[in-house]
C-alpha positions as CSV (number, residue, x, y, z in Angstrom):
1,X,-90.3,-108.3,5.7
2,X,-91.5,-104.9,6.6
3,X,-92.7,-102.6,4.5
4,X,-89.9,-100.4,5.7
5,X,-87.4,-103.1,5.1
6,X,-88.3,-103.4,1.7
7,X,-88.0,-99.9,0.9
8,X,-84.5,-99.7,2.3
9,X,-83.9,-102.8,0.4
10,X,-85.0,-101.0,-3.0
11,X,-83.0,-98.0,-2.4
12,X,-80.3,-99.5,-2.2
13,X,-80.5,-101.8,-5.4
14,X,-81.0,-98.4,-7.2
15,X,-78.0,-97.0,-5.9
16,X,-75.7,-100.2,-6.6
17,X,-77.3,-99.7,-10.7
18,X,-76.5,-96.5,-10.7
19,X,-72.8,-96.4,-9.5
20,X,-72.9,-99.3,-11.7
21,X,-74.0,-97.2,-15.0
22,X,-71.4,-94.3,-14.0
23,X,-68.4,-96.8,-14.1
24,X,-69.5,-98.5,-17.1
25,X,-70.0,-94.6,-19.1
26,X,-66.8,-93.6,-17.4
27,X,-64.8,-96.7,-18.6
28,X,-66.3,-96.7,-22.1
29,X,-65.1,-93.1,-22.4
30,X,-61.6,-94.0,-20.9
31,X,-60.9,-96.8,-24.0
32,X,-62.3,-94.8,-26.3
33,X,-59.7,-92.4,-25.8
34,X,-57.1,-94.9,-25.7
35,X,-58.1,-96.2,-29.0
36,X,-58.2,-92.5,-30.4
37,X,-54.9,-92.3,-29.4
38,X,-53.7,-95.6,-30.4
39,X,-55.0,-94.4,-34.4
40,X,-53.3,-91.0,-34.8
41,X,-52.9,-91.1,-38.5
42,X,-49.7,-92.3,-40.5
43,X,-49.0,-90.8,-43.9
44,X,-47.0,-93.0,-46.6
45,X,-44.5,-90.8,-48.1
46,X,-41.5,-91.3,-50.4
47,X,-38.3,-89.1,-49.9
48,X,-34.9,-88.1,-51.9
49,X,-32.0,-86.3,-50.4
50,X,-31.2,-82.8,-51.3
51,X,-28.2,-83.1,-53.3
52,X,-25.4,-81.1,-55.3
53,X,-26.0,-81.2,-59.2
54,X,-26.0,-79.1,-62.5
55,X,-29.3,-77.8,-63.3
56,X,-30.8,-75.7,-65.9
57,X,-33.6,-73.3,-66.2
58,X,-35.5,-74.4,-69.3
59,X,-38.4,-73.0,-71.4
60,X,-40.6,-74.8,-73.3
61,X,-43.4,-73.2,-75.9
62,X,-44.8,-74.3,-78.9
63,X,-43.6,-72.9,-82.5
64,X,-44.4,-72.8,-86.1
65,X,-41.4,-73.4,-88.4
66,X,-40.7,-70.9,-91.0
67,X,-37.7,-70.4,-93.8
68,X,-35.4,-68.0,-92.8
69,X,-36.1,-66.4,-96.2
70,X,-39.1,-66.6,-98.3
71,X,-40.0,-65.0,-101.6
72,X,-43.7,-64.8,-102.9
73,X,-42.6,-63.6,-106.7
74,X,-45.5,-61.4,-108.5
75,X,-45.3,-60.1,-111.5
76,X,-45.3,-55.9,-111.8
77,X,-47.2,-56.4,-114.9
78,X,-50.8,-58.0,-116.7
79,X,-49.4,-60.7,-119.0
80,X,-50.1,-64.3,-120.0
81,X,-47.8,-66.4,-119.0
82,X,-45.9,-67.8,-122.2
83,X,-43.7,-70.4,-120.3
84,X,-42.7,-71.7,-116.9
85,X,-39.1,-73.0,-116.8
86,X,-39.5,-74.4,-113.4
87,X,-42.4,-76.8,-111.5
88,X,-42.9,-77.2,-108.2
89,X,-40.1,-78.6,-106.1
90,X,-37.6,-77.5,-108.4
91,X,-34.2,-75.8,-106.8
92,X,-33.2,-73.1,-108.6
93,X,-30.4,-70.0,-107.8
94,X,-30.8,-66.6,-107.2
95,X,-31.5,-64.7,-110.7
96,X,-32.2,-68.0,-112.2
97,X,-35.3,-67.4,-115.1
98,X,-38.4,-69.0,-113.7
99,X,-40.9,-67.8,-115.8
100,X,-41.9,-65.9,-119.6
101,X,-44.6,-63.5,-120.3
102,X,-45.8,-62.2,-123.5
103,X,-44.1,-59.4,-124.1
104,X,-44.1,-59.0,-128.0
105,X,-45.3,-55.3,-127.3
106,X,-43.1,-54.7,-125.0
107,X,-40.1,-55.0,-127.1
108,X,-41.8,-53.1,-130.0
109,X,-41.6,-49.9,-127.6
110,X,-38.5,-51.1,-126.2
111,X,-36.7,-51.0,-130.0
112,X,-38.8,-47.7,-130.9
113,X,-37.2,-46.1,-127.8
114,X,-33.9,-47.1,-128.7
115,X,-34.1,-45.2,-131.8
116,X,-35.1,-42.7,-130.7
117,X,-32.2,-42.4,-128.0
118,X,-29.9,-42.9,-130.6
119,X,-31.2,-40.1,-133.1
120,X,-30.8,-38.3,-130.0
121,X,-27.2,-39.3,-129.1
122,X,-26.6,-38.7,-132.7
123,X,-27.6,-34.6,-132.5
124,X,-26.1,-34.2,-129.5
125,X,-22.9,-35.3,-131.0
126,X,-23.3,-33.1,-134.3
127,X,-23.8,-30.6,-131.9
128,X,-21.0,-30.6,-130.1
129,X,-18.3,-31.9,-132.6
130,X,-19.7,-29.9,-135.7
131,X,-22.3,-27.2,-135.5
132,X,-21.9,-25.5,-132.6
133,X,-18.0,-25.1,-133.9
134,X,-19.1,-24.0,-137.2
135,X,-21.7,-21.6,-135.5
136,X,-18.7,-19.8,-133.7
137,X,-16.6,-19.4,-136.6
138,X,-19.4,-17.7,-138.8
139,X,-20.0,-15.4,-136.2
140,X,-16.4,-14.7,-135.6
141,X,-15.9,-14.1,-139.3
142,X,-18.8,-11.8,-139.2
143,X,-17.4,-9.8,-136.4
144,X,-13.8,-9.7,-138.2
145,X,-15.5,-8.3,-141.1
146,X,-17.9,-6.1,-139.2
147,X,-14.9,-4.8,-137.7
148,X,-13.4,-3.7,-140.9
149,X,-15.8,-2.1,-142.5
150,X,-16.6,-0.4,-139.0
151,X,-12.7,0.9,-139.6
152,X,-12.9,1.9,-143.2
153,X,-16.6,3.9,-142.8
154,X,-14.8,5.4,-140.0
155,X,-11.7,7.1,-141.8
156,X,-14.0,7.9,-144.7
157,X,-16.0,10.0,-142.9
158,X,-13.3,11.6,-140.9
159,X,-11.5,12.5,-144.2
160,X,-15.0,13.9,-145.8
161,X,-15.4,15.8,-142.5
162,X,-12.0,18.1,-143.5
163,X,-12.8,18.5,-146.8
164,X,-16.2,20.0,-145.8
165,X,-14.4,22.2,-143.6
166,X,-12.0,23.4,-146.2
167,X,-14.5,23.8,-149.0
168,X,-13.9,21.3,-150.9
169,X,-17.1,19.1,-150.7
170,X,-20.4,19.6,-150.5
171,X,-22.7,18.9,-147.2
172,X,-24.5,16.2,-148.8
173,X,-21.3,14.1,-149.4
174,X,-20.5,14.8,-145.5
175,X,-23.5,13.5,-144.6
176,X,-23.7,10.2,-146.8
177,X,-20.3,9.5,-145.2
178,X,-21.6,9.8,-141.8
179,X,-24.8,7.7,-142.3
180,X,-22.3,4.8,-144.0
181,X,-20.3,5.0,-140.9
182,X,-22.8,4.9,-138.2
183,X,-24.6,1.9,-140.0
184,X,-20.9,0.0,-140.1
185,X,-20.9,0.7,-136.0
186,X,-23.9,-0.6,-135.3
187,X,-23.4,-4.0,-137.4
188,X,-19.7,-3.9,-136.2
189,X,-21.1,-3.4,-132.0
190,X,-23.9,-6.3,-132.9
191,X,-21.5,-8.8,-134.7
192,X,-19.1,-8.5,-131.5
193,X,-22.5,-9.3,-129.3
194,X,-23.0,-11.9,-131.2
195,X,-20.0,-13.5,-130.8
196,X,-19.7,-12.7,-126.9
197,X,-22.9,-14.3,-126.3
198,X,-22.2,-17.2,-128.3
199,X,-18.9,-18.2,-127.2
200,X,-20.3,-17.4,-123.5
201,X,-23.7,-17.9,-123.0
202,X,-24.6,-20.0,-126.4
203,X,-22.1,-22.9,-126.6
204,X,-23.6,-23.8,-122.8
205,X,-27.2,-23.8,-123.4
206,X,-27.0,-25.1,-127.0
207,X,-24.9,-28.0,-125.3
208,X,-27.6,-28.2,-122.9
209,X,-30.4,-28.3,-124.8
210,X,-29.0,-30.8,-127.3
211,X,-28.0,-33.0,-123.5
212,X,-31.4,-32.6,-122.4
213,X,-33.1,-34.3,-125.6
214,X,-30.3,-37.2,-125.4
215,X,-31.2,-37.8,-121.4
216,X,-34.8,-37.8,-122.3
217,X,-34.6,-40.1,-125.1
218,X,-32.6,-42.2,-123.0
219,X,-34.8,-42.5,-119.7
220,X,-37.7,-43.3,-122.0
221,X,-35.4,-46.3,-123.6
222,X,-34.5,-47.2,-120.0
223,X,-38.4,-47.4,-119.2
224,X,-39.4,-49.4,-122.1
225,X,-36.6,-52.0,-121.2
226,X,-37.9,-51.6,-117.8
227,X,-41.5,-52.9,-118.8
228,X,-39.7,-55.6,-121.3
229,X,-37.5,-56.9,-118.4
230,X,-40.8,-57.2,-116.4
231,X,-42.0,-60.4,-118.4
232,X,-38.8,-62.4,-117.6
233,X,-39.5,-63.6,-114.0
234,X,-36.1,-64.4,-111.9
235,X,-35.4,-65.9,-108.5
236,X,-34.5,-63.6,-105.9
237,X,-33.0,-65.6,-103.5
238,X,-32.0,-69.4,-103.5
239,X,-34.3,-71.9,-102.5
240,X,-37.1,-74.2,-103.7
241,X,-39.9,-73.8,-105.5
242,X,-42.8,-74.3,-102.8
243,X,-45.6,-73.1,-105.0
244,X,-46.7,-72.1,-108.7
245,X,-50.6,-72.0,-108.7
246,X,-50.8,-70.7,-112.2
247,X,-50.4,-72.8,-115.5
248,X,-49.2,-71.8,-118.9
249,X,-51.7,-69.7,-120.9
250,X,-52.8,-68.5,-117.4
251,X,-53.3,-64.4,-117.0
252,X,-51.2,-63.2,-114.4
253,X,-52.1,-59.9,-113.1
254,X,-49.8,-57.5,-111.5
255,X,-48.6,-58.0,-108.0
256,X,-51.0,-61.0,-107.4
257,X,-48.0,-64.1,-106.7
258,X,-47.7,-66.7,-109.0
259,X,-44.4,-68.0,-107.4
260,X,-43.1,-69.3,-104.1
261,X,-39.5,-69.7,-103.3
262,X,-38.1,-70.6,-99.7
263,X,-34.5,-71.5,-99.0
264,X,-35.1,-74.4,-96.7
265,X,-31.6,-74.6,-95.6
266,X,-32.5,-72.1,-92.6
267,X,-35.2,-73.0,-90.6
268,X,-36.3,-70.9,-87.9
269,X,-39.2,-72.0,-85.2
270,X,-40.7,-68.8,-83.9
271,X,-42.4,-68.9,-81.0
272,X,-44.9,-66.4,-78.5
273,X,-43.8,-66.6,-74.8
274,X,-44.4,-64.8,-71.4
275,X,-42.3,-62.1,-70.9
276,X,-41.0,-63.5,-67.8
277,X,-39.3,-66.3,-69.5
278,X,-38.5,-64.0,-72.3
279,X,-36.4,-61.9,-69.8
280,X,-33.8,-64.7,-69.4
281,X,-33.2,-65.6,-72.4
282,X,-30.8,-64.3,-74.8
283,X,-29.6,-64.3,-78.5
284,X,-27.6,-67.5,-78.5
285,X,-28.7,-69.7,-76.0
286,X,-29.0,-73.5,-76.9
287,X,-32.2,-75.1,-77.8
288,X,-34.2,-78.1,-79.3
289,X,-36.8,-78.5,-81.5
290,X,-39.1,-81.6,-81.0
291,X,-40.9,-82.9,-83.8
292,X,-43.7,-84.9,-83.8
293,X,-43.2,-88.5,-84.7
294,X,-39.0,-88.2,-84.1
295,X,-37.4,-89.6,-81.1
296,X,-34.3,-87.6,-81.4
297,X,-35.0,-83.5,-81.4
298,X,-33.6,-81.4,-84.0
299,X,-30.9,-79.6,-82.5
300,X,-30.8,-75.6,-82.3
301,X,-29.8,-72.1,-81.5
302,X,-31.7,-68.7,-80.1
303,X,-31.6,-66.1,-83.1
304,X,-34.1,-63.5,-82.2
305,X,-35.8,-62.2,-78.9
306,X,-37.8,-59.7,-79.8
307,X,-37.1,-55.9,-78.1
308,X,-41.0,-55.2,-78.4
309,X,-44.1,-57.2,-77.2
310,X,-46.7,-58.3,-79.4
311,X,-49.3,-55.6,-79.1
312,X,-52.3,-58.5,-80.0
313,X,-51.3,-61.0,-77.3
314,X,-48.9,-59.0,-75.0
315,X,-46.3,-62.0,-75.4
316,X,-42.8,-61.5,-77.1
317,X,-41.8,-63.3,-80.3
318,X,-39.1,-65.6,-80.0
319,X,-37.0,-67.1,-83.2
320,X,-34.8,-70.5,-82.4
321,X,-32.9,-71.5,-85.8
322,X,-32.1,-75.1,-86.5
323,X,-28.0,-75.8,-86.7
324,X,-28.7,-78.4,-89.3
325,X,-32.1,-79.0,-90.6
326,X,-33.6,-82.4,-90.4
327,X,-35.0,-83.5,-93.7
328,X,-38.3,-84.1,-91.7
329,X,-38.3,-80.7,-90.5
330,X,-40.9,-79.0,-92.9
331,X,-41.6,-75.3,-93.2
332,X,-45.9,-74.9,-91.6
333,X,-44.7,-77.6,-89.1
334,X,-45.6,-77.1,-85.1
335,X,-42.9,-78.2,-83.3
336,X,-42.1,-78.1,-79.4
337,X,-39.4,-75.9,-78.2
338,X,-36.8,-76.6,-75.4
339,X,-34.7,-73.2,-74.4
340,X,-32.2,-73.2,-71.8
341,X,-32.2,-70.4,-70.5
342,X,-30.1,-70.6,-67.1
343,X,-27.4,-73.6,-66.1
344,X,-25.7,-73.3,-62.6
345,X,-22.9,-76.2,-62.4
346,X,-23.2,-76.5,-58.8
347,X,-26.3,-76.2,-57.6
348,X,-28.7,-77.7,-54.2
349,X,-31.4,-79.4,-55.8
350,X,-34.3,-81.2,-55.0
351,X,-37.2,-82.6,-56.9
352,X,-39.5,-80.2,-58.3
353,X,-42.3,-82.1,-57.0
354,X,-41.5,-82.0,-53.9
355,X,-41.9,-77.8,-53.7
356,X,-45.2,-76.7,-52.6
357,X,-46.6,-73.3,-51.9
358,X,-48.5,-72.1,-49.1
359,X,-51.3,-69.6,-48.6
360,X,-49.5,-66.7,-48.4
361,X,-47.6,-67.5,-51.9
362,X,-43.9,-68.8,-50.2
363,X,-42.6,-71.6,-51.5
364,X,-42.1,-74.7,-48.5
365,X,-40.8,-78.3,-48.3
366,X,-41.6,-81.2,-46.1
367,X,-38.7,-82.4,-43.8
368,X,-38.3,-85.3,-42.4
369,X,-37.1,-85.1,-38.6
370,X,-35.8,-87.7,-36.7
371,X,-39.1,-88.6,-34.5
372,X,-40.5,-89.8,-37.8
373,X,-42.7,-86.9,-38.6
374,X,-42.8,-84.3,-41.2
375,X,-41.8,-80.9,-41.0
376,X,-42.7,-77.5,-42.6
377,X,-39.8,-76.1,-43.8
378,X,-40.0,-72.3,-45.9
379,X,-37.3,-72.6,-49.0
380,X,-35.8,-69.9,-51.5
381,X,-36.0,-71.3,-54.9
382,X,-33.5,-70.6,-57.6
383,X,-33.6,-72.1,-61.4
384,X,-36.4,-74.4,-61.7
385,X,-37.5,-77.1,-64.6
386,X,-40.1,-80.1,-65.0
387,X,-37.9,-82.6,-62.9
388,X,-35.6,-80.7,-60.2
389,X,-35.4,-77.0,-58.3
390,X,-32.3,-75.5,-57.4
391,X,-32.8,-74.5,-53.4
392,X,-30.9,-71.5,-52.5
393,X,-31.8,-72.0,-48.7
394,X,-33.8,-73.5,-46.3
395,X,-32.3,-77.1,-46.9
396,X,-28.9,-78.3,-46.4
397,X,-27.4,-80.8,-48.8
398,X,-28.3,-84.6,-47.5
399,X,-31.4,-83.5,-45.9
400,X,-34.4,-86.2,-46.5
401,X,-37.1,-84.3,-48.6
402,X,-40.7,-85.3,-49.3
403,X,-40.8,-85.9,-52.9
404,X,-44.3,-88.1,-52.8
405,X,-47.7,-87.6,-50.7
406,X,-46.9,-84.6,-49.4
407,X,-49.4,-82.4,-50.9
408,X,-51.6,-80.8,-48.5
409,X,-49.8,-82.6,-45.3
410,X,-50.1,-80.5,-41.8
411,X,-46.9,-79.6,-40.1
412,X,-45.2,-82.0,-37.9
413,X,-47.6,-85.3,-39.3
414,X,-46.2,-88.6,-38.0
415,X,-44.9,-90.3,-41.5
416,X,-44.1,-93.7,-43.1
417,X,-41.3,-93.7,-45.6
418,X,-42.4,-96.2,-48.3
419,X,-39.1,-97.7,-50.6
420,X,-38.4,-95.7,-53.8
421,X,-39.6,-97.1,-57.3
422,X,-37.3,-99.8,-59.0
423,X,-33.5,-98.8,-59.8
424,X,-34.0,-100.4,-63.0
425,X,-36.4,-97.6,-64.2
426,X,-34.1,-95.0,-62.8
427,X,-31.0,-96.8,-64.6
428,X,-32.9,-97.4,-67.8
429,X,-33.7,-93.6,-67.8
430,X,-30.0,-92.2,-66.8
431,X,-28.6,-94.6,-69.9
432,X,-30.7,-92.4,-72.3
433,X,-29.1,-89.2,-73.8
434,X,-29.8,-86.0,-71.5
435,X,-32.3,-83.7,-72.7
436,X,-31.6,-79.9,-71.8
437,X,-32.8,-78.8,-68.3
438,X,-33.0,-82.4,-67.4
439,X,-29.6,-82.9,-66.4
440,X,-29.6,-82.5,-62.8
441,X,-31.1,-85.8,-62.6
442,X,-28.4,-88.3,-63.7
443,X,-25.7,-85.8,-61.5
444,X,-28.3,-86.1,-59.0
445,X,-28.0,-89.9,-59.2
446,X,-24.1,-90.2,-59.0
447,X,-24.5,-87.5,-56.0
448,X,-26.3,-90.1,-54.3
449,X,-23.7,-92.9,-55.5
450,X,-21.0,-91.3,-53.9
451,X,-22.8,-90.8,-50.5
């Protein structure tokens, strides 16, 4: 061959390679993009219909159980304690004696006082019954007698006074007669006073003043019994006896307790919760109180929601009192509380699980369509609790809802519905007693029956 000839021959060769490369790049790219296709991804979901059921709105805190009342009994005096009549456990009544002090004082001032209340009562009796009487007549008599001596000075002096005049006296006798009777007018004018003032002004303040003394010897009796009464201690209230930290022989000191009383036959739980779940409930509203270690909750009512917030923690105090307390039920215990707060009989519900949020804050569902992929679907949601959602709209009743692997799952993903979990857990738990707020689930169930 020619040089020329091989040259041709070469050129071509190179050309036949490269057309060669190009298909093979070109046909490479063409599968990979069918294979890319071929794997758009599938998501295994699980889904429930939305369905008509009951549902209620229920709350759920944790609360310290308290009596409903309580009594912490200190003394309002310093004594030693001479006897306890009660120990620790003990039931006792309201105004039962729980305790003695020594008191042998005491009631040394308290019989000194009464003596000297009734020496009092005693004068003020006298007083009234016998010489304030006896005062009045003396001065009456002196005022009768006053009177009449007042007369007879009188016409002496008159009859002197014309004798004079006609000669027949002398002046000195005139004026002895006058001196007689101005002396008789002045005792006569004081005795009447006397006996004005007495039988108006006296009597009252003499019957005063003898009241006064009585009153007075009487509040200090009253005191002394007071202070005497002080070292008998009595129940206020009924109840137990939860505490007595003292012992006999003991000093107890004023208003430092020595006694504990609850009545344990109202038990209240009380409870700190948001004020948005505080604003639905209300005095009355059923409830349960869950105590540790007992399958079956202590049944209950809403007594107290309190009008003001707590200024230390900006939550609102919250009382639920047990209808019948369970011996287990202890005052100190924590319990868990269950409030309903809301029930609607009729209601669209889904599970609660199956409502997510989005960026913006809405709440959203996952539909499934009928070309087998999941759809985003914005929802208005009404009463809510741990297991179920009442939707108010955005979903109609049968449509199939996401209720598993749905979290996080773009709009309009192509799905695989994987089977629910085994009836027999689902029948095991609709046989168990509902629970509050959890009873959309077995209507839920016999929703799904009848379809």
């Amino acid at each position: 061959m020619t040089p020329t000839m091989i040259t041709a021959l070469a050129s071509r060769r190179g050309a036949t390679f490269l057309f060669c490369a190009i298909a093979a790049i070109l046909c490479l790219a063409s599968g990979c993009s069918k294979d890319e296709k071929e794997k758009e991804p599938v998501v295994s979901v699980q889904t429930t219909p939305a369905q008509r059921a009951p549902i209620s709105q229920v709350i759920s805190a944790e609360a310290v159980v308290y009596p409903l009342e309580q009594a912490t009994i200190a003394p309002k005096i310093s004594s030693t304690i001479k006897k306890f009549h009660v120990q620790r456990g003990a039931h006792v009544k309201k105004g039962q004696l729980l305790a003695d002090l020594e008191n042998k004082d005491l009631s040394a001032a308290a019989e000194s006082s009464k003596g000297d209340f009734e020496q009092a009562d005693a004068n003020y009796v006298t007083t009234v019954d016998a010489s304030l009487p006896q005062q009045i007549q003396k001065a009456q008599l002196d005022a009768v007698a006053a009177k009449s001596n007042f007369e007879a000075q009188q016409k002496v002096y008159e009859s002197r006074k014309e004798l004079f005049q006609q000669g027949a006296i002398p002046r000195k006798d005139l004026d002895s007669a006058e001196v007689a009777f101005l002396q008789a007018r002045s005792q006569n004018e004081q005795a009447q006073k006397q006996l004005t003032d007495l039988q108006r002004v006296g009597k009252e303040q003499v019957l005063k003043s003898a009241q006064g003394s009585r009153t007075s010897a009487e509040g200090r009796m009253k005191g002394a019994e007071a202070q005497l009464s002080y070292s008998r201690i009595l129940s206020p209230i009924d109840g137990v006896v939860t505490d007595r930290p003292l012992f006999e022989g003991d000093l107890a000191t004023a208003n430092q307790p020595i006694l504990t009383v609850m009545n344990t036959s109202r038990l209240i739980a009380k409870a700190h919760i948001p004020q948005s779940d505080a604003a639905v409930l209300k005095v009355g509203n059923p409830a349960e109180l869950k105590i540790p270690g007992l399958d079956e909750p202590v049944k209950g009512r809403v007594s107290l929601v309190s009008p003001a917030l707590d200024p230390g923690s900006t939550t609102i105090e919250v009382w639920v009192e047990a209808s019948k307390p369970d011996p287990a039920l202890k005052p100190g215990m924590t319990v868990e509380l269950s409030m309903t707060a809301k029930m609607v009989k009729d209601a669209l519900v889904v599970p609660t699980p199956a409502i997510y949020k989005n960026s913006e804050g809405a709440d959203y569902v996952l539909l499934v369509g009928s070309d087998g992929h999941a759809h985003v679907k914005t929802v208005e949601v009404g009463v809510r609790n741990a297991e179920f959602a009442q939707i108010v709209s955005g979903v109609k009743a049968g449509n199939q809802v996401i209720n598993s692997g749905g979290y996080g799952l773009p709009d309009n993903t192509q799905i695989k519905i994987e089977a629910a979990p085994a009836e027999k857990d689902a029948d095991d738990k609709s046989s168990k007693p509902e629970k509050p707020g959890a009873s959309a689930k077995p209507a839920a169930k016999n929703a799904k029956g009848k379809e």
